[in-house]
C-alpha positions in Angstrom: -65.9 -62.4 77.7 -65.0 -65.8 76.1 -65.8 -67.8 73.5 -67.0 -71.2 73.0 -64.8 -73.3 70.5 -65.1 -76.6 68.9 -62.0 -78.2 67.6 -62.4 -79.8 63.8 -59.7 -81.3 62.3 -58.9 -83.0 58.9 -56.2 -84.7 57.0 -54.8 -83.4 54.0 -51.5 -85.2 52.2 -48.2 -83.5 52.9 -47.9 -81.7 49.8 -51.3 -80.2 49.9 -50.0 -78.9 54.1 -47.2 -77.8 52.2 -48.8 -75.2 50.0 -51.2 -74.2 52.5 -48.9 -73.3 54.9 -46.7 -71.3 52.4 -49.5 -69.5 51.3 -50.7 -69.3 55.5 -46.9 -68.0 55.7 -47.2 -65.4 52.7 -50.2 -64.2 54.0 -48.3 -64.0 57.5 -51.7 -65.9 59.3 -51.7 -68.9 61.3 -52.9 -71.7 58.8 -55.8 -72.2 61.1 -56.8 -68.0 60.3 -55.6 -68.5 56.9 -58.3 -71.9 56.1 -61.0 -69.9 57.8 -60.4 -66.5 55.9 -60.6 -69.0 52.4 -63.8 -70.9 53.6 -65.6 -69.1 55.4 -65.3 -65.4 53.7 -64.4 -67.4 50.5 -61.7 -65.3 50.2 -59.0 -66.6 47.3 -56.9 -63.7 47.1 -55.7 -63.5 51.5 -53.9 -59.8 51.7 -50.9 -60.5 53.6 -51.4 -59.0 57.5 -49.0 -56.5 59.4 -46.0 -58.6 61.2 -46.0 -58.4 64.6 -42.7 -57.2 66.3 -41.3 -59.7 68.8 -42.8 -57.2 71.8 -46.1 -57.2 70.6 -46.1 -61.6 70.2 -44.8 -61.4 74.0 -47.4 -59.3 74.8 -50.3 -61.0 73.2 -48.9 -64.5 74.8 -48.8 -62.6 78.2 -52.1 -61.3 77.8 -54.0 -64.7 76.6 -52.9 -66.4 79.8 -53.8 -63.0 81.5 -57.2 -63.0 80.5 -58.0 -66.6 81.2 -56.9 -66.0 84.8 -59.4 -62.4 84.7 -62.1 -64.5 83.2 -61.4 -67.4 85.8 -61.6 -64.6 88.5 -65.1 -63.4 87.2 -66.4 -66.7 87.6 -65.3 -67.2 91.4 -66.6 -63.6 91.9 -70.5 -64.7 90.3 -70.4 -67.8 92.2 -69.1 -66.0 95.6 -72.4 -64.0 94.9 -75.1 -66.3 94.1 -73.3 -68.1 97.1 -73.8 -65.6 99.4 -70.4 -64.7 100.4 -70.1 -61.5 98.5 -72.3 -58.7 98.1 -73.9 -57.6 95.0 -72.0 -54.2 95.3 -68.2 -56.0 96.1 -69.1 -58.1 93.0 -70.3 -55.5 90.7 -66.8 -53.3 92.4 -64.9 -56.6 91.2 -66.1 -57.1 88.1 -65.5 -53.5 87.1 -62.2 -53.9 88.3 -61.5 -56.3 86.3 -63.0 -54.4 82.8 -60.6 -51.7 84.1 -57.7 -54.1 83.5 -58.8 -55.5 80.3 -59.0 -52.2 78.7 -55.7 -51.3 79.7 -54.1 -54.8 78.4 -56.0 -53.4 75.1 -54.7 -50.1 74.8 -51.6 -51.7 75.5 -51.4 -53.9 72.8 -52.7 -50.9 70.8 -50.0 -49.1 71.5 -47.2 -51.6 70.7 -46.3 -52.5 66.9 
């Protein structure tokens, strides 16, 4: 469900930030998205992405800290099993519950421009 992440960082002088973030902006991408589209797909020429409407950015902020809490949930529901204090069919009845809700968050983010 998640994904393992290492944090690199580097310095770069201001007017070198400066142009990366107006071209980051241009391209309407995070600078973070826009330096890994560049190095890592050496992509020059970054085609600007859709704009999110201020519903949708609620929604995917709402959702991020909704899925840490579901993926926090599915943790505590392995460990109640391998503890013993839940049954393999209540854990598998959880952790289908829980796919249920993330493919509704999905649809609904989907569904919102």
């Amino acid at each position: 469900m998640s994904k393992s992440t290492t944090y690199v960082g580097f310095r770069l002088p201001n007017d070198e930030h400066k142009k990366f973030t107006a071209k980051a902006n241009k391209a309407n991408m995070e600078l973070t998205e826009f330096l890994r589209e560049a190095i890592l797909k050496n992509k020059t020429i970054i085609v600007k992405k859709e704009e999110r409407s201020v519903d949708k950015q609620k929604l995917i902020f709402l959702y991020k800290k909704t899925s840490n809490n579901l993926n926090q949930l599915a943790k505590q529901i392995h460990t109640s099993n391998k503890a013993g204090t839940l049954s393999r069919e209540k854990m598998n009845h959880a952790i289908a519950s829980i796919e249920n809700i993330m493919k509704l968050l999905e649809q609904g983010i989907n569904d919102v421009n």
